[in-house]
C-alpha positions in Angstrom: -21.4 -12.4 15.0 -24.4 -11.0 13.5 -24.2 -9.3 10.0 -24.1 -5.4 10.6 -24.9 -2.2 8.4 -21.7 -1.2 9.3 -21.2 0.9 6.0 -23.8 3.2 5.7 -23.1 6.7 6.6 -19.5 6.1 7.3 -17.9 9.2 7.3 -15.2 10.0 4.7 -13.3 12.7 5.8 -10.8 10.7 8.3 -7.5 10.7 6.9 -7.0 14.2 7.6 -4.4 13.6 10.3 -2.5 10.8 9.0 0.3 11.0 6.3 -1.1 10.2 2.4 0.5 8.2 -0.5 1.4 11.2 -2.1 3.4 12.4 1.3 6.0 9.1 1.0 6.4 9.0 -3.1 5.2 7.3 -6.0 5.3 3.5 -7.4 5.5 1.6 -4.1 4.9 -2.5 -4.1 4.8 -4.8 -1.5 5.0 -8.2 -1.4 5.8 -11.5 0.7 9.1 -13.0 0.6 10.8 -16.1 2.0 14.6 -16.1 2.4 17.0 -19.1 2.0 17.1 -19.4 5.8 13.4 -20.1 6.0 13.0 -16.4 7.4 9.7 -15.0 6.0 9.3 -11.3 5.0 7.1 -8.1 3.9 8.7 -6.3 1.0 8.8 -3.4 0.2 10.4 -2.5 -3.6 10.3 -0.1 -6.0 9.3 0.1 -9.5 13.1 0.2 -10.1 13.7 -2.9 -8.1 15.1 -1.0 -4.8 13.8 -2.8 -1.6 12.6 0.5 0.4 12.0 -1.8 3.4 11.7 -5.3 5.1 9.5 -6.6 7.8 9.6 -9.7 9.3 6.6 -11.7 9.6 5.6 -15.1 11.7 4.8 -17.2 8.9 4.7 -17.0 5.4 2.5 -14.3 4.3 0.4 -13.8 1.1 -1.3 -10.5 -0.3 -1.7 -6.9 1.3 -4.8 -4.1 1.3 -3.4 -0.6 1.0 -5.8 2.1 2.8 -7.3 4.5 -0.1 -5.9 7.5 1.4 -3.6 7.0 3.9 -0.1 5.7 3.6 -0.9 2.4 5.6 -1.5 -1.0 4.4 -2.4 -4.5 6.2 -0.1 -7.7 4.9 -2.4 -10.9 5.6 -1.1 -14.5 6.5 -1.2 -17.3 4.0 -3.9 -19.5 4.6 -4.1 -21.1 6.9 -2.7 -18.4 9.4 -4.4 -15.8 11.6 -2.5 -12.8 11.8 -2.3 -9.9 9.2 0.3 -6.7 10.0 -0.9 -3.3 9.7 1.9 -0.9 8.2 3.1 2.4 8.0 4.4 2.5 4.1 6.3 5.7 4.5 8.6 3.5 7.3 7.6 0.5 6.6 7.2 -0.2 10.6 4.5 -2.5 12.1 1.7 -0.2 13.8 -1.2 -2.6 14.7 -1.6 -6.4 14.3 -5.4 -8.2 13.9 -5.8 -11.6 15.1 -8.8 -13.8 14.1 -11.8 -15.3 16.6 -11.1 -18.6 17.5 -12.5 -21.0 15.2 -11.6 -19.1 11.9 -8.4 -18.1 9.7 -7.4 -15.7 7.2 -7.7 -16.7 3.6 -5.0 -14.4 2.6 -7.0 -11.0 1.3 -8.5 -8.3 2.5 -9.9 -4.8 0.7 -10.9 -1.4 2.5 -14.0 0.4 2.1 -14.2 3.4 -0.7 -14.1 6.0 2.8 -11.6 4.2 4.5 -13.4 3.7 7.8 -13.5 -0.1 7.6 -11.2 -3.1 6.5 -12.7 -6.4 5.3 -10.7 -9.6 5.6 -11.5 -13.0 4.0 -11.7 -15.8 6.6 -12.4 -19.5 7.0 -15.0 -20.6 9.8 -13.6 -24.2 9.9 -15.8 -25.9 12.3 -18.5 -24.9 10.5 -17.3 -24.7 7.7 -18.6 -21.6 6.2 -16.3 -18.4 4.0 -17.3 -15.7 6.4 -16.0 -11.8 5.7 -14.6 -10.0 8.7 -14.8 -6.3 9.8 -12.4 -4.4 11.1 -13.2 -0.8 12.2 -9.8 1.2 11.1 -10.5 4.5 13.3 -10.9 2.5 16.0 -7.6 1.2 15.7 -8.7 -1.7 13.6 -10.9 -3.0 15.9 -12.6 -6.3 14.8 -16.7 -5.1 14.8 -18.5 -7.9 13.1 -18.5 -10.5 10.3 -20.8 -11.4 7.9 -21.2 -14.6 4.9 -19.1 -14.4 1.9 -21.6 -16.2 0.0 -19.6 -19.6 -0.4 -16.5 -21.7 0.9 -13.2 -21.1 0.5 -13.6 -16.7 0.1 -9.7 -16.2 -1.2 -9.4 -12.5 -3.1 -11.8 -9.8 -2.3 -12.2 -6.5 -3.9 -13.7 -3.5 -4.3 -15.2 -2.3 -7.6 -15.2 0.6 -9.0 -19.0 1.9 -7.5 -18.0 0.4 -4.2 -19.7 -2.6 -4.1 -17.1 -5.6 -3.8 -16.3 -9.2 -5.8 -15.2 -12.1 -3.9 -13.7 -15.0 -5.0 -15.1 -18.3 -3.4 -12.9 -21.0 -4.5 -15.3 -23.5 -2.9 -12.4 -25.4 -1.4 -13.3 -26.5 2.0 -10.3 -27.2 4.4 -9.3 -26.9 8.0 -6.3 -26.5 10.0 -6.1 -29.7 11.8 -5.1 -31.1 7.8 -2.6 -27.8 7.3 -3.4 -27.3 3.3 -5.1 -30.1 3.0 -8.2 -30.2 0.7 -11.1 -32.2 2.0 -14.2 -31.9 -0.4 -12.5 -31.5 -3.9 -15.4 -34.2 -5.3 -18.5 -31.9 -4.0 -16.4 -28.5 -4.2 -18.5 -25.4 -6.1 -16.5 -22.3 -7.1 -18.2 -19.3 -7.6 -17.8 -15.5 -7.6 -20.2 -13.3 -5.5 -21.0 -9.7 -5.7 -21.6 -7.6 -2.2 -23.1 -4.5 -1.2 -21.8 -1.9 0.3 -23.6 -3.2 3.4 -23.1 -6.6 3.3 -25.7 -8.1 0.9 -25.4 -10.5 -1.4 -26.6 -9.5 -4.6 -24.9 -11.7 -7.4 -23.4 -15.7 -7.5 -22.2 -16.6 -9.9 -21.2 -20.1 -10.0 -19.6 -22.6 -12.6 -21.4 -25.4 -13.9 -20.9 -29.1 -14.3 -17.7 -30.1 -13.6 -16.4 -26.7 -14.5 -17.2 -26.3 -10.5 -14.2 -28.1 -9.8 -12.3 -24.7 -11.6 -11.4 -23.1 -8.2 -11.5 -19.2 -8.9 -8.9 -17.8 -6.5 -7.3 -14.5 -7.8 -9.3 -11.5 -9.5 -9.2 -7.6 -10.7 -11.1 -5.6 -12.7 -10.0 -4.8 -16.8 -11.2 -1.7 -18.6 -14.3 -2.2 -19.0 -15.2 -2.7 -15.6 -15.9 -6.8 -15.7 -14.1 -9.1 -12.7 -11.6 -11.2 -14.7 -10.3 -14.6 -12.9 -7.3 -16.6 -13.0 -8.4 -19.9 -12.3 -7.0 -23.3 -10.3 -8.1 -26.3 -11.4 -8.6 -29.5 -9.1 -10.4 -31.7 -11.5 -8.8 -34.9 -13.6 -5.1 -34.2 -13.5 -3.9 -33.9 -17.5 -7.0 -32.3 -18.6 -7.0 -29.0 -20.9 -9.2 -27.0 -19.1 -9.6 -22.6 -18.8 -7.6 -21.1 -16.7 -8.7 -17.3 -17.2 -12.9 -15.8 -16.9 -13.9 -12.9 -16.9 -17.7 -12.0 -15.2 -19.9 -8.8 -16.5 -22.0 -7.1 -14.2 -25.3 -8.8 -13.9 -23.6 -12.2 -13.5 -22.8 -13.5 -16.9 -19.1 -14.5 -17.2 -17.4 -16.4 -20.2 -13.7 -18.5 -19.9 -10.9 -17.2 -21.9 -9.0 -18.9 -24.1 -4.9 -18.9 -25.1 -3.4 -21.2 -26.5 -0.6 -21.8 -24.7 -2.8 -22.2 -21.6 -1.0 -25.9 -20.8 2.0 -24.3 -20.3 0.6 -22.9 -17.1 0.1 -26.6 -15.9 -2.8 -26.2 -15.0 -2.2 -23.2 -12.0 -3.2 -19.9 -12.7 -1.4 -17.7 -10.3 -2.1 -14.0 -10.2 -4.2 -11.7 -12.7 -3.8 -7.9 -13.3 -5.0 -5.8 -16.4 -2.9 -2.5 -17.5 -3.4 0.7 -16.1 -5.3 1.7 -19.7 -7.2 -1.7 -20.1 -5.5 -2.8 -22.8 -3.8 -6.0 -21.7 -4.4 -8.7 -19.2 -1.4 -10.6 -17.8 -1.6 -14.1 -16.0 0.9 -15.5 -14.4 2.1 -19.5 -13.9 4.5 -20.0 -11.1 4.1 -24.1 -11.9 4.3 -23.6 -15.0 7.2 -20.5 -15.7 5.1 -18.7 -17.7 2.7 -15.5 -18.5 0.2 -15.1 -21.0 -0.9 -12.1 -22.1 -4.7 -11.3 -23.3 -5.9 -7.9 -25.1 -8.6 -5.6 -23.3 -11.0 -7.9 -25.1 -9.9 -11.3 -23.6 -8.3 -12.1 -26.8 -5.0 -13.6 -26.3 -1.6 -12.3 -27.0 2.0 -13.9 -26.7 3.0 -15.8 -24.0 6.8 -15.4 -22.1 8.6 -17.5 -20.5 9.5 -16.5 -17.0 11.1 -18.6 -14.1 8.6 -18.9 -11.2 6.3 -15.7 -12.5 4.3 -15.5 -9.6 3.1 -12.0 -8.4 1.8 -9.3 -11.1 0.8 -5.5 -10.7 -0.2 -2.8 -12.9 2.7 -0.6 -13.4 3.4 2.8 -15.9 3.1 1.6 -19.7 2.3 -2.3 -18.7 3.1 -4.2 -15.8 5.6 -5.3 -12.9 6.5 -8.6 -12.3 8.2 -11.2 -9.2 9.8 -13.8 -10.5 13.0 -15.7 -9.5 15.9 -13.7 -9.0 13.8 -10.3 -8.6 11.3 -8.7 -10.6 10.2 -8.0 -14.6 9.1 -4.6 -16.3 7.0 -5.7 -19.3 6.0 -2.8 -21.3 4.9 -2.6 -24.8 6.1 -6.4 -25.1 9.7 -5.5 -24.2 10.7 -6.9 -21.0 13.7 -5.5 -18.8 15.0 -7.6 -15.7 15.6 -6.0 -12.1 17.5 -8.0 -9.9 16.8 -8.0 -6.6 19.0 -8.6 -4.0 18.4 -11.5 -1.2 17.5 -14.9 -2.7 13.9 -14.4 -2.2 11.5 -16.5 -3.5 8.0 -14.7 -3.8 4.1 -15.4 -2.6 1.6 -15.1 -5.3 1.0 -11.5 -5.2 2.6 -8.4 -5.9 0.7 -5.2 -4.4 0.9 -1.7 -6.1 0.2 0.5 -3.1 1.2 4.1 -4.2 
């Protein structure tokens, strides 16, 4: 398709007849979930560790994108699938489900625009291979109305920034889904971050250099000062000590930050959120059963051990946590366990979506 303007002028008033977070409660997560059977889930939990809701999914699925006003979310495939869910949070019921073009996947990710009016979704354009971004028109019951470059291969996490613009992660991985996961240019691969307009344009790549391109960045927020931080993947030399957490300012410089007991992540950065007031950063190592901890200025903190710390969220006073057996409130370096019910093993990502 050919890139289109589609932001501009968007209108920003159109939640009006739709329920809003603050109509279904407070300190709502999702997140995917396998069960012992296979079965593969949407979750819904609490802060508290209540599961509010459940809905089944076709494969396993990976991260969500909750609406800025209304109480409606989208829960996206893991790569290399091609369908992503569209939710009512209050019910947690199914209300729309987006399929990609032939020829492309979903990488996972997707973020809504600052009005509302549009959903953009990371996707793979295998044959070509290209990362490509995909546009989904949400008042026209998230109709798919373009596409557009995401500025390298391999476009995992996007998001939006705080003055609407968005950063994407391109992990510069190229793969297709005649090899499942497999990875199929690992020796050539280039990582790099890219910054987008609000109407598609590419204004910033950054990119690693030497063989620090090899340092796939996958997962991203934004800390307190407004910079993208990065939790990193490597797939250079196995065995080699090597960054696992950047953080890029606005403009394009970035800088790798350092902890030293970055091994213990084994090399597998998994998901990255800083605090609700800026002051920490956590990272999390499912390989690894670890998270770090950094200070609003990159510099790092403890480190806890924590079986299979996969997904982490921003939550009152610190931050929430899936790991096995249920979930972890860290706050203040205290951490209190939740059990949750149901053997589930988690996806990468845990979602704060009211």
């Amino acid at each position: 398709m050919k890139r289109r303007h589609f932001l501009i002028g968007a209108g920003a008033g159109i939640a009006s007849a739709k329920l809003g977070w603050a109509d279904i409660g407070s300190s709502l997560y999702l997140t995917a979930g396998n069960r012992p059977d296979n079965s593969t889930w949407l979750v819904g939990v609490s802060i508290s560790g209540e599961i509010r809701f459940t809905l089944p999914l076709p494969s396993r699925g990976h991260a969500a994108a909750a609406h800025p006003f209304r109480a409606e979310a989208v829960a996206f495939a893991r790569r290399p699938g091609n369908f992503a869910l569209v939710l009512d949070c209050g019910t947690g019921r199914e209300i729309a489900r987006l399929s990609t073009p032939e020829g492309s996947h979903f990488y996972g990710h997707g973020a809504f625009t600052a009005d509302g009016r549009h959903l953009l979704t990371t996707e793979n354009a295998f044959d070509v291979p290209e990362g490509r971004i995909g546009v989904w028109d949400v008042e026209l019951g998230y109709l798919r109305v373009g596409d557009f470059p995401s500025g390298g291969l391999g476009p995992h996490e996007i998001i939006r920034l705080r003055d609407g613009r968005f950063a994407v992660a391109n992990g510069g991985i190229q793969t297709h889904p005649d090899f499942q996961r497999a990875k199929l240019n690992i020796p050539t691969m280039q990582t790099n971050l890219s910054i987008l307009s609000e109407s598609s344009e590419i204004l910033e790549t950054t990119e690693f250099p030497g063989d620090m391109r090899q340092n796939s960045i996958r997962h991203i927020d934004t800390d307190g000062q407004g910079n993208v931080i990065a939790a990193l993947q490597w797939q250079g030399a196995p065995g080699r000590a090597v960054p696992l957490v950047a953080r890029f300012a606005p403009g394009g410089g970035y800088e790798f930050l350092s902890h030293p007991d970055t091994a213990r992540l084994k090399q597998y950065a998994g998901s990255i959120s800083a605090s609700a007031d800026g002051d920490r950063i956590a990272v999390t190592g499912p390989k690894g059963d670890h998270v770090l901890f950094l200070d609003g200025d990159g510099r790092p903190l403890e480190a806890s051990s924590l079986p299979v710390a996969s997904g982490v969220a921003k939550a009152p006073g610190g931050f929430l946590i899936t790991c096995a057996g249920g979930l972890v409130r860290w706050e203040q370096g205290r951490t209190v366990e939740l059990p949750v019910d149901g053997e589930w093993s988690w996806d990468n990502h845990l979602v704060r979506v009211s």
